[in-house]
PQR file of N, CA, C, O and H, with PARSE charges and radii, in Angstrom:
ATOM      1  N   UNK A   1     -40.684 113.494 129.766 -0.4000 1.5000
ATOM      2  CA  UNK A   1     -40.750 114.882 130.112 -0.0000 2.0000
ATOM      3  C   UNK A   1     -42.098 115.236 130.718  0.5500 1.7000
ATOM      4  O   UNK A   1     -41.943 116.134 131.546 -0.5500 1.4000
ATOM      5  N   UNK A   2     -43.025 114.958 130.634 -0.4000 1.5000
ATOM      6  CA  UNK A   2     -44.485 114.770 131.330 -0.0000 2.0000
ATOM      7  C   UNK A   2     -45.052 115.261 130.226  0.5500 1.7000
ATOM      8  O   UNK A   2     -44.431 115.212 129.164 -0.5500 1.4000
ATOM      9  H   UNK A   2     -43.151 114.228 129.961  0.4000 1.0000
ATOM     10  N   UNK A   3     -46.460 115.873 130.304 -0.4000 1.5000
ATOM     11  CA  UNK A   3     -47.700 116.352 129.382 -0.0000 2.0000
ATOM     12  C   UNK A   3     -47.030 117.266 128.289  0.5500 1.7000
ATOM     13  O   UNK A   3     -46.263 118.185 128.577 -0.5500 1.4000
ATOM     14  H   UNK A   3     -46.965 115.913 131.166  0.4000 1.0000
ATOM     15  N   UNK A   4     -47.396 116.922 126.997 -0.4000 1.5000
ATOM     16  CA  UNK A   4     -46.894 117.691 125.988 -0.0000 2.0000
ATOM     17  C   UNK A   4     -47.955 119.144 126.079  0.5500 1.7000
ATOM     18  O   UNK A   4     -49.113 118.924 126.434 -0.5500 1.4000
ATOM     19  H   UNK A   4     -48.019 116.176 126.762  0.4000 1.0000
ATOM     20  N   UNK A   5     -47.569 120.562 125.770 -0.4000 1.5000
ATOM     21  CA  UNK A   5     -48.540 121.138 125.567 -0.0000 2.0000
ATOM     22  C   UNK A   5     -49.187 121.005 124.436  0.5500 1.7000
ATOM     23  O   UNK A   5     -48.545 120.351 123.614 -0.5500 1.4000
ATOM     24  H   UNK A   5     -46.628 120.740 125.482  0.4000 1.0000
ATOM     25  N   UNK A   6     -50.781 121.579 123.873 -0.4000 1.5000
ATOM     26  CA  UNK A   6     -51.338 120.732 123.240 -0.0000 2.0000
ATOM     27  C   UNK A   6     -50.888 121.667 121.446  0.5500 1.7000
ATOM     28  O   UNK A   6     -51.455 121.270 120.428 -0.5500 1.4000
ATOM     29  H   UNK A   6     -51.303 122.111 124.541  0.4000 1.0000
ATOM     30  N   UNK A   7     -50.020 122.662 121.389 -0.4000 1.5000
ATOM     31  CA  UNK A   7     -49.749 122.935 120.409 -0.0000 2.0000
ATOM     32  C   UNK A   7     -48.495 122.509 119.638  0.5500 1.7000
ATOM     33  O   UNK A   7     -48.333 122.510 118.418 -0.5500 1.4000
ATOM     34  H   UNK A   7     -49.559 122.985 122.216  0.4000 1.0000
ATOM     35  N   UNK A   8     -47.782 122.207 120.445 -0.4000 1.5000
ATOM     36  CA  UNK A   8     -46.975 120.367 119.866 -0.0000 2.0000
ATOM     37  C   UNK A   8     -47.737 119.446 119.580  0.5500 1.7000
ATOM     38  O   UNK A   8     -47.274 118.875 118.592 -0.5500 1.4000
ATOM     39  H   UNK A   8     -47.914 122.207 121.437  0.4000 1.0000
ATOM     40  N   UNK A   9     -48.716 118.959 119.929 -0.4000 1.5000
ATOM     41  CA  UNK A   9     -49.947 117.665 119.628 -0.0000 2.0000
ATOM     42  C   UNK A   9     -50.046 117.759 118.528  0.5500 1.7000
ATOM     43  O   UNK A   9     -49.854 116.869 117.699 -0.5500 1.4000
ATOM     44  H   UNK A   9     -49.091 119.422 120.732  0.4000 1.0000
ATOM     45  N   UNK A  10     -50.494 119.314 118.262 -0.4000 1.5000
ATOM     46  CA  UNK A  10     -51.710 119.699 117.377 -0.0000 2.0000
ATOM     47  C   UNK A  10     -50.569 119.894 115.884  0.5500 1.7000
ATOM     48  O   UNK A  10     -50.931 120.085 114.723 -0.5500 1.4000
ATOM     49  H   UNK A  10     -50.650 120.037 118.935  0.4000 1.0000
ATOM     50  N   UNK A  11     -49.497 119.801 116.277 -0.4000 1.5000
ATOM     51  CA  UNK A  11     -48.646 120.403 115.300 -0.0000 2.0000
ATOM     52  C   UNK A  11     -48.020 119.140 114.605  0.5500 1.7000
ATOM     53  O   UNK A  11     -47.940 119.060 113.380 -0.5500 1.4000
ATOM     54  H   UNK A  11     -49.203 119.647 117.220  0.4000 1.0000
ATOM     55  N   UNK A  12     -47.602 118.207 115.418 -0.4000 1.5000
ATOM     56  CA  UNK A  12     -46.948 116.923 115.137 -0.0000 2.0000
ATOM     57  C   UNK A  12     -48.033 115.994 114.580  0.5500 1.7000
ATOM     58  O   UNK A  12     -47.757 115.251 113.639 -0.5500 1.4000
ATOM     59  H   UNK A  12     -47.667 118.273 116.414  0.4000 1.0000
ATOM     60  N   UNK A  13     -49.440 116.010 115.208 -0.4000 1.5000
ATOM     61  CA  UNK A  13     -50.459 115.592 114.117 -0.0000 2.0000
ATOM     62  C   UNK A  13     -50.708 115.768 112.904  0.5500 1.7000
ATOM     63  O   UNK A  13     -51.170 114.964 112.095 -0.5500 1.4000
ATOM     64  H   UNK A  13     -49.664 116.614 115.973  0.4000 1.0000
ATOM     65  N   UNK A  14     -50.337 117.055 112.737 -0.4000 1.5000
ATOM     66  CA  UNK A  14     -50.742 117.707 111.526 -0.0000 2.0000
ATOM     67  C   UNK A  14     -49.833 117.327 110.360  0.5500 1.7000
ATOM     68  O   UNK A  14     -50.165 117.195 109.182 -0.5500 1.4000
ATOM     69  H   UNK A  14     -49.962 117.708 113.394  0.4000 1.0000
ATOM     70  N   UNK A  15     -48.367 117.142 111.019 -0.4000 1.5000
ATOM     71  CA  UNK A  15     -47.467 116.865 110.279 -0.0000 2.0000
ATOM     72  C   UNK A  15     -47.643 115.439 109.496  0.5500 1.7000
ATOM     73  O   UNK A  15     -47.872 115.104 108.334 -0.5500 1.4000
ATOM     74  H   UNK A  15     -48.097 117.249 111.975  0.4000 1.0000
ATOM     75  N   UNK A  16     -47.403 114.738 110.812 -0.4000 1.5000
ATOM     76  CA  UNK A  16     -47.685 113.230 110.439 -0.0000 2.0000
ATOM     77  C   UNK A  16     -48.962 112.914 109.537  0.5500 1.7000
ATOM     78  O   UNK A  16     -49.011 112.059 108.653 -0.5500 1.4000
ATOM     79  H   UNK A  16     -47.217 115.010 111.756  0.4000 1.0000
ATOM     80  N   UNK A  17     -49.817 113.632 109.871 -0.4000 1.5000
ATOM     81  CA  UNK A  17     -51.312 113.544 108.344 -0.0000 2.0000
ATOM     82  C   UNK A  17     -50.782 113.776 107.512  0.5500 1.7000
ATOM     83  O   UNK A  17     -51.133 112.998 106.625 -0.5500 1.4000
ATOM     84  H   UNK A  17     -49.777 114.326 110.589  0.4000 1.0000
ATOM     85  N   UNK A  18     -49.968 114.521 107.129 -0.4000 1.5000
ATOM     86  CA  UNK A  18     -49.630 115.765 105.535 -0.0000 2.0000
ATOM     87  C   UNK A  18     -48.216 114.972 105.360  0.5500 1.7000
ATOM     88  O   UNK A  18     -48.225 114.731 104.153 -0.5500 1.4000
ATOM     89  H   UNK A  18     -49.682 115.153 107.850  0.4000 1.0000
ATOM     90  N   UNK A  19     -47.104 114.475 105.841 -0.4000 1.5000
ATOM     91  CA  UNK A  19     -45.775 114.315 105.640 -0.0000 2.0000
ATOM     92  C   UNK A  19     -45.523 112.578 106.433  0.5500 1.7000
ATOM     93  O   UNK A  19     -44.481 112.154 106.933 -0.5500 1.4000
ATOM     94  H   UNK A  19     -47.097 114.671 106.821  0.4000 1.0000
ATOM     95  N   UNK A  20     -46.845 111.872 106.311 -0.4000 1.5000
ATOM     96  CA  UNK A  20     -46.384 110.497 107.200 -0.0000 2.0000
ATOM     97  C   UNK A  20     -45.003 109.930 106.903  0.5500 1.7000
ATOM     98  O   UNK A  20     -44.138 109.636 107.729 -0.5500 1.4000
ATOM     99  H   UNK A  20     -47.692 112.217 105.905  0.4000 1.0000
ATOM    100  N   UNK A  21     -44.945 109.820 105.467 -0.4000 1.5000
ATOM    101  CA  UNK A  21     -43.928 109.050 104.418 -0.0000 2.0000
ATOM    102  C   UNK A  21     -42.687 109.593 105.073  0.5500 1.7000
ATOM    103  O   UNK A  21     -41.853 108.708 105.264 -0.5500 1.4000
ATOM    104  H   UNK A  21     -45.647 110.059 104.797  0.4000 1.0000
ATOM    105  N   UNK A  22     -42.284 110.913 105.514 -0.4000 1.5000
ATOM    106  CA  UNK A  22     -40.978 111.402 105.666 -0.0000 2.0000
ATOM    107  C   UNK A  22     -40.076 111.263 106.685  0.5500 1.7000
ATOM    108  O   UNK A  22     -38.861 111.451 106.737 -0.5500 1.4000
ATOM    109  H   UNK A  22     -42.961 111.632 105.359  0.4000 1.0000
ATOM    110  N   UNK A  23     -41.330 110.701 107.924 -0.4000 1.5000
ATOM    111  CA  UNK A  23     -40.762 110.449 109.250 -0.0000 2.0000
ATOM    112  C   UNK A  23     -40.598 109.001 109.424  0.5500 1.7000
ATOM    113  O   UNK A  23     -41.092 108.055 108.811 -0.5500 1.4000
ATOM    114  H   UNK A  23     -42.318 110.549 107.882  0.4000 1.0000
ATOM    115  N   UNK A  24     -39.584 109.076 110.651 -0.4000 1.5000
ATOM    116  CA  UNK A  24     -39.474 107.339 110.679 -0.0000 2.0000
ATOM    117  C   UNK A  24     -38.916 107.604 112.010  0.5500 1.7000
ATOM    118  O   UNK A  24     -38.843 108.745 112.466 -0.5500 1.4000
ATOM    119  H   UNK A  24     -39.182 109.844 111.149  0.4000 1.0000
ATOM    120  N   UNK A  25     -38.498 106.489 112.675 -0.4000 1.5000
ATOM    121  CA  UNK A  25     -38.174 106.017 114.273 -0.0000 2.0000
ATOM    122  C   UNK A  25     -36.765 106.783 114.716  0.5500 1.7000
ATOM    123  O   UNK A  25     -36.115 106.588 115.743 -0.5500 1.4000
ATOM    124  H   UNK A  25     -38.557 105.562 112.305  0.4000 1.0000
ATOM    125  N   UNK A  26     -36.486 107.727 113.618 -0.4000 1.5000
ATOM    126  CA  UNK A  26     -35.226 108.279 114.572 -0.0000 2.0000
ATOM    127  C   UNK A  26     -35.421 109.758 114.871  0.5500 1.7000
ATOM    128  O   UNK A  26     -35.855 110.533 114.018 -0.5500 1.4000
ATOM    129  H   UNK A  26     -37.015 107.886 112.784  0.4000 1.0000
ATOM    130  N   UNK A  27     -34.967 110.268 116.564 -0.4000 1.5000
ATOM    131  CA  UNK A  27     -35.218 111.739 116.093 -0.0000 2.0000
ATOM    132  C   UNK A  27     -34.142 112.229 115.425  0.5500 1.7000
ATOM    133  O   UNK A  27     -34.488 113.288 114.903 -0.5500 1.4000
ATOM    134  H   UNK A  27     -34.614 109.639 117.257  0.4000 1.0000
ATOM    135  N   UNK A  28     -33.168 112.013 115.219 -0.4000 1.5000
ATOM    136  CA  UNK A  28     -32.248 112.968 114.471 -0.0000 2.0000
ATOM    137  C   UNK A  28     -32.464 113.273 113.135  0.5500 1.7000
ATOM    138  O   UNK A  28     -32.061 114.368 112.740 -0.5500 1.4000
ATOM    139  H   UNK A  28     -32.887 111.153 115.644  0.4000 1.0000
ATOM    140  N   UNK A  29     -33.007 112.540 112.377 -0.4000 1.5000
ATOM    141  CA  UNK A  29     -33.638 112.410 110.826 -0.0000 2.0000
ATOM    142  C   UNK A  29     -34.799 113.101 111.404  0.5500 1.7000
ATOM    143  O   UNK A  29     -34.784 114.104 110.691 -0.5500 1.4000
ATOM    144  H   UNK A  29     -33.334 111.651 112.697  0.4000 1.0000
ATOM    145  N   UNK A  30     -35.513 113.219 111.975 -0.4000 1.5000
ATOM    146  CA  UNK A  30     -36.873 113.915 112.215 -0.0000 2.0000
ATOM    147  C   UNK A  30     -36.834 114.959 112.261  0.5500 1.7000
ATOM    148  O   UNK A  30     -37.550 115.702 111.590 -0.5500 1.4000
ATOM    149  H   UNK A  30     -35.526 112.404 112.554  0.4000 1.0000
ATOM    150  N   UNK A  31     -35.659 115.456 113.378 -0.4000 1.5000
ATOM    151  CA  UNK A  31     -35.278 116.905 112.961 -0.0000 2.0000
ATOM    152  C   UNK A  31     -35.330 117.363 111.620  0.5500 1.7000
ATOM    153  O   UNK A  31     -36.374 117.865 111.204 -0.5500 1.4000
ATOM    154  H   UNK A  31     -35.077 114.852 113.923  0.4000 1.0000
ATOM    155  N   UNK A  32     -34.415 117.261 110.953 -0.4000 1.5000
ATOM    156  CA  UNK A  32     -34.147 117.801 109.683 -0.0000 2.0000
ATOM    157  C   UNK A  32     -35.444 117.856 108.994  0.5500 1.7000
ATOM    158  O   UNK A  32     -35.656 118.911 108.395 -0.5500 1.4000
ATOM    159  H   UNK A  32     -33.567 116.853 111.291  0.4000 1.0000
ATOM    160  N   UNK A  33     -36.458 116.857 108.941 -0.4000 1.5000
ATOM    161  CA  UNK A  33     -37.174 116.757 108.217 -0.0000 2.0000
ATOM    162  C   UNK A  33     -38.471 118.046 108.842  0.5500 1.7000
ATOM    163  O   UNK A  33     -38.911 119.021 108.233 -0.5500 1.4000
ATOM    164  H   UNK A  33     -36.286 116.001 109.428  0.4000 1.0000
ATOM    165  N   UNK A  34     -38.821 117.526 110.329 -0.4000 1.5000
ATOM    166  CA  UNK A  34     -39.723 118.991 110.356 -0.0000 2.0000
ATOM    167  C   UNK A  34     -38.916 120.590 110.199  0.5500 1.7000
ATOM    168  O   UNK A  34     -39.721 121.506 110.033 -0.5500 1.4000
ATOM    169  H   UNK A  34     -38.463 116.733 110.824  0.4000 1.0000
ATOM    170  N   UNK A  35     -37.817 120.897 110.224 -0.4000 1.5000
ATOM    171  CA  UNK A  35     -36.914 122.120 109.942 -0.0000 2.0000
ATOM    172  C   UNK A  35     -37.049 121.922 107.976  0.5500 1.7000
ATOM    173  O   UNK A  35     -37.128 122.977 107.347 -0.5500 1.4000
ATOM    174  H   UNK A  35     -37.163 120.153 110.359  0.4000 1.0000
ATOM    175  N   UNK A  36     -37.058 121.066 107.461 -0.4000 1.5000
ATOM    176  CA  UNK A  36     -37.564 121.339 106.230 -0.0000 2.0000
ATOM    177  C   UNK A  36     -38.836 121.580 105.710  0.5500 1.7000
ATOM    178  O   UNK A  36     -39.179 122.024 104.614 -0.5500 1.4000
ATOM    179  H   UNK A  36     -36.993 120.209 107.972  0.4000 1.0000
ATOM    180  N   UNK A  37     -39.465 121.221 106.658 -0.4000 1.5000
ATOM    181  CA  UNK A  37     -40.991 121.022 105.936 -0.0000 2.0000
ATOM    182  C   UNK A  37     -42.017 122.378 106.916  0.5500 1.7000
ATOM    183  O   UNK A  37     -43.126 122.752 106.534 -0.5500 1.4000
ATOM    184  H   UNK A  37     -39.187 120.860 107.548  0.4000 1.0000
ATOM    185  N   UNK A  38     -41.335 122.897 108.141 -0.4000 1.5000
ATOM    186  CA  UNK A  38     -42.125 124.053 108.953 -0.0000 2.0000
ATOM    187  C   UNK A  38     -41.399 124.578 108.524  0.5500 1.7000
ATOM    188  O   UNK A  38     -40.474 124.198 107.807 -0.5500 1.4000
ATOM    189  H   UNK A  38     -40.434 122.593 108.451  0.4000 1.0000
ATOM    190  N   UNK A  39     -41.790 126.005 109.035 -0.4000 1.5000
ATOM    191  CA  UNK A  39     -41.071 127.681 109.277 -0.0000 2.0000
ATOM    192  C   UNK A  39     -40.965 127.906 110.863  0.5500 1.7000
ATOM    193  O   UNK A  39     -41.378 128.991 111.272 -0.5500 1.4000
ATOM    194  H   UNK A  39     -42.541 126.314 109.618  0.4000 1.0000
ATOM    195  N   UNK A  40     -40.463 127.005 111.784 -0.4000 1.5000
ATOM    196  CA  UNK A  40     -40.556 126.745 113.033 -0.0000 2.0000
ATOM    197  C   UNK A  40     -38.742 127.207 113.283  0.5500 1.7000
ATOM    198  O   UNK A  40     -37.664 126.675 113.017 -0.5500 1.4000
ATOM    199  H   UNK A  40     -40.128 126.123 111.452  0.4000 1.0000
ATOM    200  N   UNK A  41     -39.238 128.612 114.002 -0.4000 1.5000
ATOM    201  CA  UNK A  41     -37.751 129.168 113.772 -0.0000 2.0000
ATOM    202  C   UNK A  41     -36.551 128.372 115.375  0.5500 1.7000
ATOM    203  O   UNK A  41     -35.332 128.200 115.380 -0.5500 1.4000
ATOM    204  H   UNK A  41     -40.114 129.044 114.219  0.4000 1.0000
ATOM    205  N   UNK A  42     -37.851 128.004 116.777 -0.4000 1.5000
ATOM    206  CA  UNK A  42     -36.864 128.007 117.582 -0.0000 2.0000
ATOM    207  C   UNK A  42     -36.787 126.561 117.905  0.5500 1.7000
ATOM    208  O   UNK A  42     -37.578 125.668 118.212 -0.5500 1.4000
ATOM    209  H   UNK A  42     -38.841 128.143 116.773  0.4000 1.0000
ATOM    210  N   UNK A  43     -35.642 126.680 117.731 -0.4000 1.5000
ATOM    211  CA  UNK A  43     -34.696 125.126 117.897 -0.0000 2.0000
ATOM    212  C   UNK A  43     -35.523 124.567 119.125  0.5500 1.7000
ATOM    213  O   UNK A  43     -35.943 123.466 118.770 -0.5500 1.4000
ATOM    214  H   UNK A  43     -35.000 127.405 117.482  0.4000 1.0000
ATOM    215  N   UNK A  44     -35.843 124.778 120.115 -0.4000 1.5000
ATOM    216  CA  UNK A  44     -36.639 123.909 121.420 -0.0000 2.0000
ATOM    217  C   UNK A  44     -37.611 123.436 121.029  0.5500 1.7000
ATOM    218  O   UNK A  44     -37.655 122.219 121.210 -0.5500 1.4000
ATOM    219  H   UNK A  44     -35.502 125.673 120.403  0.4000 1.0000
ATOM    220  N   UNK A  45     -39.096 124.190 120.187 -0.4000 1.5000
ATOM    221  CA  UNK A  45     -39.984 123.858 119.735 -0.0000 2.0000
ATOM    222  C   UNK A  45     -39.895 122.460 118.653  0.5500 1.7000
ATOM    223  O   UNK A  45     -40.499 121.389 118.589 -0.5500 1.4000
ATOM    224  H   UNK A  45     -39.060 125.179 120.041  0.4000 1.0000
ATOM    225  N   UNK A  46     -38.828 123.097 117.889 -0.4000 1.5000
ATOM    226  CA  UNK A  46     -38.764 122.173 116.560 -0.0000 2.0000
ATOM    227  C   UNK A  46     -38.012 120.863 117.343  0.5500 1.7000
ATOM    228  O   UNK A  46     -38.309 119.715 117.013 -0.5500 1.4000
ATOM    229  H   UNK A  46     -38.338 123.967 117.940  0.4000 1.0000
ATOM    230  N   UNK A  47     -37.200 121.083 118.209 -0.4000 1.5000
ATOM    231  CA  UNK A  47     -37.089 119.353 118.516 -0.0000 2.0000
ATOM    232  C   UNK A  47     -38.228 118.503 119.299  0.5500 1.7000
ATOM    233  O   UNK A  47     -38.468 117.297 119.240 -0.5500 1.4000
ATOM    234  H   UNK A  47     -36.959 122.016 118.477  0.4000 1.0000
ATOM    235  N   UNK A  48     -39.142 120.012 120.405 -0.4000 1.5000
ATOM    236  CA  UNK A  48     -40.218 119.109 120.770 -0.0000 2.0000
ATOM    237  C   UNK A  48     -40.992 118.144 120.121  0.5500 1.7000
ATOM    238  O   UNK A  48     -41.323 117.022 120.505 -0.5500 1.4000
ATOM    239  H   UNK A  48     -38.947 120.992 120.453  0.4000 1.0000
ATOM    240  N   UNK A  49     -41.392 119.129 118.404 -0.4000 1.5000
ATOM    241  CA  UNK A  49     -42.184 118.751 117.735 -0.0000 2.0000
ATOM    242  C   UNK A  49     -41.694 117.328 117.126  0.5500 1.7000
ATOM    243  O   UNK A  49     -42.502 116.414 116.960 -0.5500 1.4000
ATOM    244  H   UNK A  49     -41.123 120.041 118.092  0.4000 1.0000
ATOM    245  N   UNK A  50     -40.142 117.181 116.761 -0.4000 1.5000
ATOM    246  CA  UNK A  50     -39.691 116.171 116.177 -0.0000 2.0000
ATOM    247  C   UNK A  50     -39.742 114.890 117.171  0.5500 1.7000
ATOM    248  O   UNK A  50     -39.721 113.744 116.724 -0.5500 1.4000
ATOM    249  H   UNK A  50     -39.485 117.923 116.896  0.4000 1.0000
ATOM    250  N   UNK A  51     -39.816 115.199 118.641 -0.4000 1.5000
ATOM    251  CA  UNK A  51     -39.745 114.392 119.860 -0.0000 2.0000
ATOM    252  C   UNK A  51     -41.469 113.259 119.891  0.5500 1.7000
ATOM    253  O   UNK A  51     -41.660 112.084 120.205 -0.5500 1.4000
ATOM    254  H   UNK A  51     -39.834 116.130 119.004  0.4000 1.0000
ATOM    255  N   UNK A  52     -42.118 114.031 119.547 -0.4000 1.5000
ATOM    256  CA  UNK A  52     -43.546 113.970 119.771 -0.0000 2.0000
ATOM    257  C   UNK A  52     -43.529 112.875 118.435  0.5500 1.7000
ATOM    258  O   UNK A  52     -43.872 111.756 118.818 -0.5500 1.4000
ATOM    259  H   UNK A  52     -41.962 114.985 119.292  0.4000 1.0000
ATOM    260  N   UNK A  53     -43.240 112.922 117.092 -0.4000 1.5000
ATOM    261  CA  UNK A  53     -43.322 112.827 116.332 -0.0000 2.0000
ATOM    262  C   UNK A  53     -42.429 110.992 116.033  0.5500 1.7000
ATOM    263  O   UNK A  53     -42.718 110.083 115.254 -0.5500 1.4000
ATOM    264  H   UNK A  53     -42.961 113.830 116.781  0.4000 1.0000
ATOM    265  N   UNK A  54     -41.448 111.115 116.953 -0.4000 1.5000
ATOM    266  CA  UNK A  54     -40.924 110.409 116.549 -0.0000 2.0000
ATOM    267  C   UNK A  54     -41.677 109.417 117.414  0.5500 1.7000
ATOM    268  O   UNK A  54     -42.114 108.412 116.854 -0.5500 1.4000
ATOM    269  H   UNK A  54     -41.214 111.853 117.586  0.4000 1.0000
ATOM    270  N   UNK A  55     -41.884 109.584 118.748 -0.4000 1.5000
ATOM    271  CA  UNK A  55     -42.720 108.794 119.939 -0.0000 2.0000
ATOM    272  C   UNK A  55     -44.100 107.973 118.891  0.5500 1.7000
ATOM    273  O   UNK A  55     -44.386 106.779 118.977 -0.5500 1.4000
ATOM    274  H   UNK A  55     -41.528 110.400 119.203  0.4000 1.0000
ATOM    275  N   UNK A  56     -44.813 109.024 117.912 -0.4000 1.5000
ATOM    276  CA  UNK A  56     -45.636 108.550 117.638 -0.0000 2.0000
ATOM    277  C   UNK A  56     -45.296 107.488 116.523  0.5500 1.7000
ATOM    278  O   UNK A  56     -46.084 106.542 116.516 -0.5500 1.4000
ATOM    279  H   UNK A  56     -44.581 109.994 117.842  0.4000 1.0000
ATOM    280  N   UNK A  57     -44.547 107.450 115.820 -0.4000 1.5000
ATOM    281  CA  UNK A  57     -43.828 106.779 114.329 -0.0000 2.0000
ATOM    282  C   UNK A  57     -43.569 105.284 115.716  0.5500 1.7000
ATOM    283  O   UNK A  57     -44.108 104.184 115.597 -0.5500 1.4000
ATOM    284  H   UNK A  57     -43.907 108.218 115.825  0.4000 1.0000
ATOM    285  N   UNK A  58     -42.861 105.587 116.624 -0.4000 1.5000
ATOM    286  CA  UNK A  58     -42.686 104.474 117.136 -0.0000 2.0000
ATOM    287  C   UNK A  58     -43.357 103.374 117.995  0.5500 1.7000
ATOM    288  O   UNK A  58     -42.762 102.383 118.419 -0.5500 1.4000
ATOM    289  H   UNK A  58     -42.423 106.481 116.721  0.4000 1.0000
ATOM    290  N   UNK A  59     -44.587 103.643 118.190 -0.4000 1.5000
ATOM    291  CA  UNK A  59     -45.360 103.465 119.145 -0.0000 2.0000
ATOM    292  C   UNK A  59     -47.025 103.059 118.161  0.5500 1.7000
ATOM    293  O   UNK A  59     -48.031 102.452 118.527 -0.5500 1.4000
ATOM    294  H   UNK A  59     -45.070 104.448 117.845  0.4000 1.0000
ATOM    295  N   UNK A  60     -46.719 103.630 117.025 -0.4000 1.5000
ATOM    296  CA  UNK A  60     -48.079 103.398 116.009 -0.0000 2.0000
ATOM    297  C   UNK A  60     -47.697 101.386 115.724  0.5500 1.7000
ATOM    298  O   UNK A  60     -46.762 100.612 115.524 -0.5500 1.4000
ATOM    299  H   UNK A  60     -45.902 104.123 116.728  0.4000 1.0000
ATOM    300  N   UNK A  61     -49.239 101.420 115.906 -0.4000 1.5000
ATOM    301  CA  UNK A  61     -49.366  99.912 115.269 -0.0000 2.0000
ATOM    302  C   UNK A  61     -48.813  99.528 114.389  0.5500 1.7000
ATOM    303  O   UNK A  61     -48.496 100.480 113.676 -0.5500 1.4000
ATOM    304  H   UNK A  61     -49.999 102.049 116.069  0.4000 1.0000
ATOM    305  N   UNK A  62     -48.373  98.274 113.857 -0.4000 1.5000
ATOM    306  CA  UNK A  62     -47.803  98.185 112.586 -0.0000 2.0000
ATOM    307  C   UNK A  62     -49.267  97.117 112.317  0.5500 1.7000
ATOM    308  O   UNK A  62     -49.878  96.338 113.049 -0.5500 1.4000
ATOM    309  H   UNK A  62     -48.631  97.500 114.436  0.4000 1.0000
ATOM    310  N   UNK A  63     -49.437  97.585 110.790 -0.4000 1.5000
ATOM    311  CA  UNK A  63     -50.396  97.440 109.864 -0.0000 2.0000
ATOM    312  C   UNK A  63     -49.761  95.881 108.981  0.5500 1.7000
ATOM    313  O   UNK A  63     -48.658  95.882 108.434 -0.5500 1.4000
ATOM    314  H   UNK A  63     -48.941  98.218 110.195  0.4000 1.0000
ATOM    315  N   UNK A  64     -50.551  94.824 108.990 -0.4000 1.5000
ATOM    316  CA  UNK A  64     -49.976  94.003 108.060 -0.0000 2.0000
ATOM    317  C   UNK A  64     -50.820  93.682 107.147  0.5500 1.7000
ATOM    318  O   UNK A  64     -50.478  92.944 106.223 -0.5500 1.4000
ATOM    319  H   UNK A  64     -51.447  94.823 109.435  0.4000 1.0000
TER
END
């Protein structure tokens, strides 16, 4: 989709600091999980945020 704006960044960071454990490589589970865990009322935002979120879960180093 090109450049995220930076209050998705700032939001999906925040998440992933505070809620790492809850997310994982799918967005459809991601959904649910930031719609449980924000007060993020509009559906576009909250999938951006879950979009961003999931990119990062998938794309993070794996730690051995």
């Amino acid at each position: 989709m090109g450049i995220k704006p930076s209050y998705i960044k700032s939001i999906g960071t925040a998440l992933l600091e505070q809620h790492g454990k809850s997310f994982n490589g799918s967005f459809e589970d991601n959904k649910l999980v930031v719609s449980e865990i924000t007060t993020i009322e509009s559906k576009a935002i909250r999938n951006r945020v879950a979009g961003y979120v999931t990119r990062k879960v998938n794309t993070a180093p794996i730690h051995r």
